[in-house]
C-alpha positions as CSV (number, residue, x, y, z in Angstrom):
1,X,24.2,-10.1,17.8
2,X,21.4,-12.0,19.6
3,X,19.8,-15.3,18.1
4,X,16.0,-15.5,17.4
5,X,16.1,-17.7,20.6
6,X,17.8,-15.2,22.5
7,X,15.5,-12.4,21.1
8,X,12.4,-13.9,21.9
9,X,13.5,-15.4,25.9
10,X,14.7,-11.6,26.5
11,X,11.3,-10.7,25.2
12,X,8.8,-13.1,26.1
13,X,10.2,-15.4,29.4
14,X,11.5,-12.7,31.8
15,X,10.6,-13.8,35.3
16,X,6.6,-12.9,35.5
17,X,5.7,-12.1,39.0
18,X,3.6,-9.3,40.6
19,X,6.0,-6.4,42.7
20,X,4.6,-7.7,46.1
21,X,5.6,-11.7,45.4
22,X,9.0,-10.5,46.9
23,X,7.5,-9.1,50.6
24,X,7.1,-11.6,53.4
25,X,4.1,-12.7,53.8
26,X,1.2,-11.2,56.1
27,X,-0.6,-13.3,59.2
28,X,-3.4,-15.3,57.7
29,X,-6.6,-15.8,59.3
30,X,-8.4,-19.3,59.3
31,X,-11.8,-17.5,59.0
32,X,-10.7,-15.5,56.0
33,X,-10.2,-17.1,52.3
34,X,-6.2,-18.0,51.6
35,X,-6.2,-15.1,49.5
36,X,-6.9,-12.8,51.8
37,X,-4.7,-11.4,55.3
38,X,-5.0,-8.9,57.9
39,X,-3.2,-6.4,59.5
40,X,-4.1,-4.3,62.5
41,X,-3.4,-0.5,62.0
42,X,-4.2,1.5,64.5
43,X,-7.6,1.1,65.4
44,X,-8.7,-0.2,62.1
45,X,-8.4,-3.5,60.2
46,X,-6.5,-3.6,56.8
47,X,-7.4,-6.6,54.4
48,X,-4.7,-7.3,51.6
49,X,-5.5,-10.0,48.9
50,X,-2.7,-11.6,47.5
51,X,-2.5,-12.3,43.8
52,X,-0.3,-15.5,43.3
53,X,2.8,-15.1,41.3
54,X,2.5,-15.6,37.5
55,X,3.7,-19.3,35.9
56,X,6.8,-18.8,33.6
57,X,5.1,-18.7,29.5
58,X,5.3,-22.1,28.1
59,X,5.0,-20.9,24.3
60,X,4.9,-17.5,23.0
61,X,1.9,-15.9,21.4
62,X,0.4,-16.7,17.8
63,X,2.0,-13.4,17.0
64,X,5.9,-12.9,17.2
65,X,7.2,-9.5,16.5
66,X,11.0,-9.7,16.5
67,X,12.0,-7.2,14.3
68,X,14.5,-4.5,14.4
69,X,16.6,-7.0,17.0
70,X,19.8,-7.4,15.0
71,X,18.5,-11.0,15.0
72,X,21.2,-12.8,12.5
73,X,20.9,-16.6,13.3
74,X,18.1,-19.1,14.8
75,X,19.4,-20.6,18.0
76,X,18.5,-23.7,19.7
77,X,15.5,-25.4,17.5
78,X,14.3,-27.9,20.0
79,X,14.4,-24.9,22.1
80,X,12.5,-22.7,18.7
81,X,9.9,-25.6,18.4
82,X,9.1,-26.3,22.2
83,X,8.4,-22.3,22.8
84,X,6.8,-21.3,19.9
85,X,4.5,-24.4,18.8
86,X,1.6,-21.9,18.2
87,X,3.0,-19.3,16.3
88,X,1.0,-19.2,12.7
89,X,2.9,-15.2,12.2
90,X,6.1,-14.5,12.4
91,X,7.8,-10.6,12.2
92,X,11.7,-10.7,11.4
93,X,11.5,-7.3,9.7
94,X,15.3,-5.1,9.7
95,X,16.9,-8.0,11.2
96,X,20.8,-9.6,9.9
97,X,19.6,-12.8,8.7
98,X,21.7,-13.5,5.7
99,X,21.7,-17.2,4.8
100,X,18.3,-19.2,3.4
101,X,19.0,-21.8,4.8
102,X,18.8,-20.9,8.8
103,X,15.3,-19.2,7.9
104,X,14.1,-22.1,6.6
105,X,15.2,-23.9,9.3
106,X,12.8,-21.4,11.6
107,X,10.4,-22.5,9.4
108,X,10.5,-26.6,9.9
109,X,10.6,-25.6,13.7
110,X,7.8,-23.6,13.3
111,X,5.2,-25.7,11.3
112,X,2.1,-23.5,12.4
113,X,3.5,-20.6,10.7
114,X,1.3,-19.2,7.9
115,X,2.7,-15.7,7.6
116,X,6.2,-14.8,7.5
117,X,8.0,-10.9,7.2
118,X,12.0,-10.8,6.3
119,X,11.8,-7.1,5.0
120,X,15.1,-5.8,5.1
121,X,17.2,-8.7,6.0
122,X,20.4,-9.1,4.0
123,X,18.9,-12.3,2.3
124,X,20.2,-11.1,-1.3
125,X,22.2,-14.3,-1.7
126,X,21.7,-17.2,-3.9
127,X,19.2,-20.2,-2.3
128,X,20.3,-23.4,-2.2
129,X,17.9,-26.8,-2.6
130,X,15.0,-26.4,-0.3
131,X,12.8,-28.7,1.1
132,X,9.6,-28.0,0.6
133,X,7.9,-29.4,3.7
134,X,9.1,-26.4,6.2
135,X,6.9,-23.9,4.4
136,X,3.7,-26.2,2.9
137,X,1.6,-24.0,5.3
138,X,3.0,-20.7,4.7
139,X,0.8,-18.4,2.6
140,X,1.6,-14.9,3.3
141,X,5.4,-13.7,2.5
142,X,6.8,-10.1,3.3
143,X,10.5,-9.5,1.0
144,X,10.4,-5.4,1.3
145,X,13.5,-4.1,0.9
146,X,15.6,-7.5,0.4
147,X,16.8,-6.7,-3.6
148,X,16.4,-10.5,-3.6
149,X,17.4,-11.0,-7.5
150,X,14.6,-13.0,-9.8
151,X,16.6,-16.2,-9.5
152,X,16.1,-16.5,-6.0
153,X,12.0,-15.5,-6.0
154,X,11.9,-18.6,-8.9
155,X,13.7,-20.8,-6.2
156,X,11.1,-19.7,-2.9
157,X,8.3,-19.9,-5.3
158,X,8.7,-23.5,-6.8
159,X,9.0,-24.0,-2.5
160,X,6.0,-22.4,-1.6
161,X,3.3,-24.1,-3.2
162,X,0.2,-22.2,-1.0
163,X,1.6,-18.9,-0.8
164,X,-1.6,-16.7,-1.8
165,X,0.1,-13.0,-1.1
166,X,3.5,-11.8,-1.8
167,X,5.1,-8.7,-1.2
168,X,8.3,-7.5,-3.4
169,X,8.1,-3.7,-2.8
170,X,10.9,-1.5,-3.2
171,X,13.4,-4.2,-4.4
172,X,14.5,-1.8,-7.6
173,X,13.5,-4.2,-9.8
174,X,13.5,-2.4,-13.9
175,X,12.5,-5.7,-15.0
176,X,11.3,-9.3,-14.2
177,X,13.5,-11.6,-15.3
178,X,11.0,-14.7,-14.3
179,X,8.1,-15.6,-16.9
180,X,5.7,-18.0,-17.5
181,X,6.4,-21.6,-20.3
182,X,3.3,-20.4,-22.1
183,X,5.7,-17.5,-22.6
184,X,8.4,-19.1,-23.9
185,X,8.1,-19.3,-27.7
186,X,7.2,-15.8,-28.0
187,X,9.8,-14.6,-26.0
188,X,12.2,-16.3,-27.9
189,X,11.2,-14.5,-30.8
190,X,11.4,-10.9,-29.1
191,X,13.9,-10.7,-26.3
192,X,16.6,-8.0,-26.8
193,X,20.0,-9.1,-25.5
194,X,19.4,-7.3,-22.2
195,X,16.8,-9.9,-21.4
196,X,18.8,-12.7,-22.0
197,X,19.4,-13.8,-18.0
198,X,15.6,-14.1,-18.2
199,X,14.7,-17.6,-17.2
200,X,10.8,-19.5,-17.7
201,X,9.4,-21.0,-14.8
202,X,6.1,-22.5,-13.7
203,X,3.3,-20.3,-13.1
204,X,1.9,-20.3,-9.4
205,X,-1.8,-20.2,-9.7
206,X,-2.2,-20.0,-5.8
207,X,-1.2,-16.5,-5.5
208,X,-4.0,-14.4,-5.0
209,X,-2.0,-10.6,-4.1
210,X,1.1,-9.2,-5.3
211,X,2.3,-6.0,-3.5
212,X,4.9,-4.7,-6.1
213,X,5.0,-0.9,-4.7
214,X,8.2,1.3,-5.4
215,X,10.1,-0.3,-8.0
216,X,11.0,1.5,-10.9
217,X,9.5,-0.4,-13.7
218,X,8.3,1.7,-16.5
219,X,7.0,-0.7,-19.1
220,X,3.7,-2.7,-19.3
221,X,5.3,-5.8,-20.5
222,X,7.1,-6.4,-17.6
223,X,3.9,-6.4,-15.8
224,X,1.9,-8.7,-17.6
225,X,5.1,-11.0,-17.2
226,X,3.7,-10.9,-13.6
227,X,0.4,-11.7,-14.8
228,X,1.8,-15.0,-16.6
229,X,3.6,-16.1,-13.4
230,X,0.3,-15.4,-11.0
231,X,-2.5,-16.3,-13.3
232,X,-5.4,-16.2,-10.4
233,X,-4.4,-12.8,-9.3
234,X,-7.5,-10.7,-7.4
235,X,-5.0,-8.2,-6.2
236,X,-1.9,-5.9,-7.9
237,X,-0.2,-3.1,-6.1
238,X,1.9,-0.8,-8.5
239,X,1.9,2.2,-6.8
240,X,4.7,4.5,-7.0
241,X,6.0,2.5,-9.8
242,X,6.9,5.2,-12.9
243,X,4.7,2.9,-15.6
244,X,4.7,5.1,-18.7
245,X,2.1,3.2,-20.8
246,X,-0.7,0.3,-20.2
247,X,0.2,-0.6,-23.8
248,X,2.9,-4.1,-24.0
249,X,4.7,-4.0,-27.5
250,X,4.1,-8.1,-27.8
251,X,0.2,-7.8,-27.4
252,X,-2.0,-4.7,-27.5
253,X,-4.3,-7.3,-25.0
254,X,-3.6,-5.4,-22.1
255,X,-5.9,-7.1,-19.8
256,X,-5.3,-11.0,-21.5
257,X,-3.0,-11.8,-18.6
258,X,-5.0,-10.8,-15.8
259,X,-9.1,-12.5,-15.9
260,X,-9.0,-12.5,-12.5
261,X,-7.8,-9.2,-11.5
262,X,-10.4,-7.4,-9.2
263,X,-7.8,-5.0,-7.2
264,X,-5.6,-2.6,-8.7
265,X,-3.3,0.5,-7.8
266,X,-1.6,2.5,-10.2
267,X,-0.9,5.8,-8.1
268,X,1.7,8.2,-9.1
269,X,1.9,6.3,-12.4
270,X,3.5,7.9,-14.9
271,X,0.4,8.1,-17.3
272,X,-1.0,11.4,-19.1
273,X,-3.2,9.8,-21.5
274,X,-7.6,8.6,-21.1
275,X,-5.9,6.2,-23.5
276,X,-4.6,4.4,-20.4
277,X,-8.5,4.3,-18.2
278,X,-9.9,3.0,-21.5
279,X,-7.4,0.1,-21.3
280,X,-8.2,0.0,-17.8
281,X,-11.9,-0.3,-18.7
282,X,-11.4,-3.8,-20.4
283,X,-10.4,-5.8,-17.5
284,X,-13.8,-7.3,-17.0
285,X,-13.1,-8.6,-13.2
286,X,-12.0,-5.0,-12.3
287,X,-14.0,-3.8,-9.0
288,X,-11.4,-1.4,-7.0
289,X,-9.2,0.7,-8.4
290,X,-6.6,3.8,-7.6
291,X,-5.2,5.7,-10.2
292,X,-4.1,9.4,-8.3
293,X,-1.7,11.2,-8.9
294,X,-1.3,10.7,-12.6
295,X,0.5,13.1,-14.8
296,X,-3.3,13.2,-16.4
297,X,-4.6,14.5,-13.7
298,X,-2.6,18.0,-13.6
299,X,-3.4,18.5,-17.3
300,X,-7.4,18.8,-17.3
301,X,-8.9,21.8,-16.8
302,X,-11.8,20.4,-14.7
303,X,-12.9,20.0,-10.8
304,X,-11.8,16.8,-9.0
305,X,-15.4,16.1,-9.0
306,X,-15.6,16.7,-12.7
307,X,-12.6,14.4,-13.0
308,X,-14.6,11.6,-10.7
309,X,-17.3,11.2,-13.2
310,X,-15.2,11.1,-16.4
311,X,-13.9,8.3,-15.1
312,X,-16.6,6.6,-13.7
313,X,-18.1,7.4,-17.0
314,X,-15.5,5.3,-18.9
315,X,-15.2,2.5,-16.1
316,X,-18.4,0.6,-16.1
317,X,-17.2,-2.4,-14.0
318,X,-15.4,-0.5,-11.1
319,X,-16.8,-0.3,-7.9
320,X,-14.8,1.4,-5.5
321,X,-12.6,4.5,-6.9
322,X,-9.7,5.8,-5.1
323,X,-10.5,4.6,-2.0
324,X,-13.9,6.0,-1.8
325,X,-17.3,4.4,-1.0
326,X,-19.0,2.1,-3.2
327,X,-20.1,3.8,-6.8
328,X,-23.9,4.2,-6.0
329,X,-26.4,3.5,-8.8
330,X,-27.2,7.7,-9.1
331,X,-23.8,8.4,-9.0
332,X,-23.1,6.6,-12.5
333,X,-26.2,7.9,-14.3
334,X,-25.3,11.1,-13.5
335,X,-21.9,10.5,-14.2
336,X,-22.7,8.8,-17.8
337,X,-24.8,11.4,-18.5
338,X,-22.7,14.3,-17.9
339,X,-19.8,12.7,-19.9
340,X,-21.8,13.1,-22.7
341,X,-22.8,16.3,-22.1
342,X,-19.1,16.9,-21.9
343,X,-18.0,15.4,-25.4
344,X,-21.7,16.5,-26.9
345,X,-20.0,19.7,-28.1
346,X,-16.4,18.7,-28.8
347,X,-15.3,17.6,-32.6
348,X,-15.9,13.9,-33.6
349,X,-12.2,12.9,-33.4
350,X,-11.9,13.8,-29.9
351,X,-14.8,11.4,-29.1
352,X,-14.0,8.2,-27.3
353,X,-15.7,5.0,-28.4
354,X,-17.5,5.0,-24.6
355,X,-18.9,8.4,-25.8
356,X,-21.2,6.5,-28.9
357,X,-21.7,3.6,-26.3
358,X,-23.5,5.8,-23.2
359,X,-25.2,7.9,-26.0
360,X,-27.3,4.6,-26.7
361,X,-28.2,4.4,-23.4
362,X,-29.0,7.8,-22.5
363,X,-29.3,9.5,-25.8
364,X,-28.9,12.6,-26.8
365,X,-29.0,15.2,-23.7
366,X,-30.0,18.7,-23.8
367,X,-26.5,20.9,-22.5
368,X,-27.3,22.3,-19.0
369,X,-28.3,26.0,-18.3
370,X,-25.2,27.3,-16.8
371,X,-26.2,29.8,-13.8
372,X,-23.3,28.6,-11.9
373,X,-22.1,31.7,-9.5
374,X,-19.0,29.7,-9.1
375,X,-15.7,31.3,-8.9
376,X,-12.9,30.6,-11.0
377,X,-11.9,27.3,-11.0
378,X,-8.3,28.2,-11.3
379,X,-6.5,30.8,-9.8
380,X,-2.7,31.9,-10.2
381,X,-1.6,32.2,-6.3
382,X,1.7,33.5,-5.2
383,X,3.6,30.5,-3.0
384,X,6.8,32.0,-0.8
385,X,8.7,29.2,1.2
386,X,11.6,30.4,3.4
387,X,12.9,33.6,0.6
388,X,11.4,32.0,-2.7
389,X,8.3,33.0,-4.0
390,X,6.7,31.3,-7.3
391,X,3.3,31.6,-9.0
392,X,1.3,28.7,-9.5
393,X,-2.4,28.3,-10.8
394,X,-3.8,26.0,-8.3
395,X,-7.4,24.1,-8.7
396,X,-9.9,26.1,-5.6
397,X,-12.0,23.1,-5.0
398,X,-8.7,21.3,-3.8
399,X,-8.8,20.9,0.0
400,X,-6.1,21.9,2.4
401,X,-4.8,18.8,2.7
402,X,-5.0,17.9,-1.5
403,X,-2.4,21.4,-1.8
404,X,-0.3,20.4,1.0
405,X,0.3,16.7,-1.4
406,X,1.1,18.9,-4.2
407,X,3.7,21.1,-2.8
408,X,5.4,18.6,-1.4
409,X,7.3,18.3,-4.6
410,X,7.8,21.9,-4.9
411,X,9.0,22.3,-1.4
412,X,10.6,19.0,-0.2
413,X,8.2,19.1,2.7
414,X,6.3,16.1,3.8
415,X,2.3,17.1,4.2
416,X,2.4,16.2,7.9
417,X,5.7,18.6,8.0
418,X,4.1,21.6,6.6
419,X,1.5,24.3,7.6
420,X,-0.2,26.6,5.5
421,X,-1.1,30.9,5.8
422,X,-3.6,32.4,3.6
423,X,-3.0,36.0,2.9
424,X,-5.6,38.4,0.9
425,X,-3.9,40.8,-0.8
426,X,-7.2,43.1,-0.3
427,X,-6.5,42.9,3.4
428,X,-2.6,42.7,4.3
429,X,-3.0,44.2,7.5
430,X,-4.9,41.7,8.9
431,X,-1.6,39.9,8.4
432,X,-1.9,35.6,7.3
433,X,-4.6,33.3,8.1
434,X,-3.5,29.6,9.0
435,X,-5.1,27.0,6.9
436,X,-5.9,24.9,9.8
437,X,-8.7,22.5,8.5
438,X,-7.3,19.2,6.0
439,X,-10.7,18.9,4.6
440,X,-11.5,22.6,4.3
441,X,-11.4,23.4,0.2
442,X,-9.5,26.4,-1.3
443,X,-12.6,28.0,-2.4
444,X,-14.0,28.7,1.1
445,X,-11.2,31.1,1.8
446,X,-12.3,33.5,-1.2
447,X,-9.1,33.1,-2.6
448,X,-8.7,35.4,-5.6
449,X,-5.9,35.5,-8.5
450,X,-2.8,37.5,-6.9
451,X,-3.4,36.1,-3.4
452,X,-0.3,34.4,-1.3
453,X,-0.2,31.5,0.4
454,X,2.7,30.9,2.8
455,X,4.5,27.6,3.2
456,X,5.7,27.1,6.4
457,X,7.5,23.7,8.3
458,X,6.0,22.5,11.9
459,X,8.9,22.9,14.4
């Protein structure tokens, strides 16, 4: 298996030189520039210009991409720091490296470096004593898919003292066996003996984002453990993590542990309770947040529009909504007011306590005069992949590509894998339509209770 060294000559210092460096070279002549010759052809002159030969690369670029290389050791680091003294990021992504020690290593050779990707390296083994000078400019660190165990993040942490963004997605990790000192008295005083390998570090107030996507932690206190190791965070990234509650059995203070938080994303969270967005609503720094895919979600018996301004009803700090454009000023009074003209009507103990709240602002509302010609906002639809056919009710103001996410499930089908045929049972003979349009919603095809839609896989 190559070296980094290797890797990156193979890559970056192959002989540079144009194709016509190798032919001899034309007669010159002295009235003409050097660059320039001429040859008779014919009865017409041809001019050539001659580009000269490229120098050999001194240093490689401030990006280095190396990954996928089956890279498992450095090479020559007088050699690593003479040829890449102006790398500040550095990609070792699916690589072999397996010992600590030879990446640190890279890093004294490359002091520049402020960003640093080992995703998927076989780096799962214990660190030994680090110096801490190799990496006092690295801020930004990449540890996808390492299953790096808590021990060792302690170790890079207490060796990283300006890392601002850390990523630690899809590790597995069920818990977090690092916390905080403040921590330590209470935890004392609740750990089960499952916990008991947990150890207390330092908090690192310089991170700033922690990418913690894919692992399958289900309860709350393990994240606010994160929150008392990274005090100063702005950004959290739990999606696809199977959180079943927002609720930590030490503290009922879901948002204590995070006054800085600004960022968070909590798709395909396991959460089927508004109890969840109200907890959500008491993180006062909270400006961006993503919360599809929820279990909550399928439940309502509303429009996705409907669903946008319940929400934004409940969240009066956020911003920015799952991924959409800024939360205009219009947007929210309509949206407060038509979630109380949602709960006007419903019993007292179904209230929420935002309901009382927008009710002094916007006081008691007159219900709307419903003329809506709307269809149905559900319909039961017959779905046949391959020789299985099962009937769903499915939400018409979905778009193409919303029904294509939630079949995928169903099907095993990856959205981009899958196409789509309408067919009206009022018109069979006309045979399927293909749902060609992503953004086109269910409602424009007319579909009516009893219709089919055909699922389909791109060859």
């Amino acid at each position: 298996m190559p070296s980094l060294l290797e890797a990156l000559e193979r890559k970056y210092f192959a002989e540079c030189e144009f194709e016509n460096a190798h032919q001899p070279e034309l007669h010159k002549r002295s009235d003409l520039p050097n660059d320039f010759t001429v040859t008779k052809c014919g009865g017409r002159m041809e001019f050539s210009i001659f580009i000269p030969r490229l120098s050999p690369l001194t240093s490689v670029p401030a990006l280095l991409v190396l990954n996928d290389c089956d890279i498992d050791s450095a090479g020559d680091f007088d050699s690593i720091r003479e040829k890449c003294q102006r790398v500040r990021e550095l990609d070792l992504a699916q690589n072999k490296l397996s010992d600590w020690s030879e990446v640190f290593s890279i890093l004294e050779h490359m002091p520049r470096i402020e960003f640093l990707n080992l995703s998927k390296n076989q780096l799962a083994s214990p660190i030994g004593t680090l110096p801490t000078a190799p990496t006092i400019n690295l801020k930004s660190l990449v540890l996808n898919g390492t299953y790096l165990d808590w021990a060792c993040v302690d170790t890079l942490l207490k060796n990283l003292p300006v890392l601002q963004e850390l990523h630690l997605s899809l590790n597995n990790y069920r818990q977090v066996l690092i916390d905080a000192e403040e921590a330590e008295q209470r935890l004392q005083e609740t750990e089960t003996p499952e916990e008991t390998e947990r150890r207390i570090t330092k908090a690192h107030p310089a991170l700033k984002t922690l990418h913690f996507t894919g692992n399958p932690v289900e309860h709350w206190q393990e994240i606010c453990r994160l929150g008392r190791l990274f005090p100063n965070l702005e950004a959290l990234v739990l999606a696809d993590c199977p959180i079943k509650s927002l609720q930590a059995e030490e503290s009922s203070e879901t948002h204590r542990y995070f006054p800085s938080l600004r960022l968070l994303n909590l798709s395909s969270a396991q959460l089927d309770s508004w109890a969840a967005i109200d907890e959500l609503a008491k993180f006062s720094e909270l400006r961006n947040l993503r919360v599809k895919h929820w279990p909550l979600w399928e439940s309502l018996e509303c429009t996705e529009h409907e669903r946008r301004q319940l929400l934004i009803a409940r969240l009066p700090n956020v911003e920015m909504l799952n991924g959409g454009g800024k939360i205009s000023s219009d947007e929210r009074v309509d949206s407060e007011r038509a979630f109380v003209r949602y709960y006007m009507d419903k019993p007292e103990e179904e209230r929420p306590a935002r309901y009382q709240e927008l009710l002094q602002i916007h006081g008691k509302l007159d219900p709307l005069v419903n003329v809506s010609l709307k269809p149905d906002k559900r319909v039961k639809v017959l779905f046949t992949y391959n020789d299985v056919s099962e009937s769903r009710f499915v939400d018409i103001y979905l778009t193409v590509n919303d029904l294509k996410v939630k079949l995928e499930k169903l099907v095993g089908l990856a959205p981009n894998k899958m196409r789509l045929y309408y067919l009206d049972q009022d018109y069979k003979e006309f045979g399927p339509e293909e749902m060609r349009y992503p953004n086109k919603q269910l409602y424009s095809y007319n579909i009516q209770s009893g219709d089919e839609i055909i699922i389909d896989a791109k060859k």
